[in-house]
Steps between C-alpha positions, in 0.01 A plus 500: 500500500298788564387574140449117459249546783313797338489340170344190627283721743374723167462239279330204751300796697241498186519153414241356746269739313456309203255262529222782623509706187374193253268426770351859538445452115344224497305618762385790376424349125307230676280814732427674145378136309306461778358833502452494054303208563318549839349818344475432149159418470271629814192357376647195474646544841155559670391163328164508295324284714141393387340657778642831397423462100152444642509826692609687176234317321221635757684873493454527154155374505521196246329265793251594722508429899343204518715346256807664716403341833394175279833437331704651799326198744645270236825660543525463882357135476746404226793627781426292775 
C-alpha cells in the first residue's frame, strides 16, 4: 500500500503542471510577435502625419514660412 501511495504521489504530484508549460509558450511566442511587429518599422510607428511631412518640408527649406503657416492652417481646419 505504501509504494502504491508513492507511486501515485510521484507520478500525479507533476501532473497538474501540464497545462502551464504550453501556455508559457504560447505566451512567450505571442510577447516576441508582438514585439517583431511593434518595433519593426519605427517610422511607421510614429505615423507620418501631414503636419509632420510639412515640418520636414520647411527643415529642409523646399517651402518657405509663409507657405508653412499657410498650408499648416489648412491642416488644423481640415481636423476639426
Amino acid at each position: 500500500m505504501l509504494a502504491a501511495t508513492l507511486a501515485f504521489a510521484e507520478g500525479a504530484g507533476h501532473a497538474g503542471w501540464w497545462p502551464v508549460f504550453p501556455l508559457f509558450w504560447i505566451l512567450l511566442w505571442g510577447a516576441v510577435i508582438l514585439m517583431v511587429f511593434r518595433f519593426r518599422e519605427p517610422g511607421r510607428r510614429q505615423g507620418h502625419s501631414a503636419q509632420g511631412v510639412l515640418a520636414d518640408r520647411y527643415a529642409r527649406g523646399e517651402i518657405t514660412v509663409e507657405e508653412y503657416h499657410e498650408r499648416l492652417k489648412v491642416l488644423k481646419e481640415r481636423r476639426r
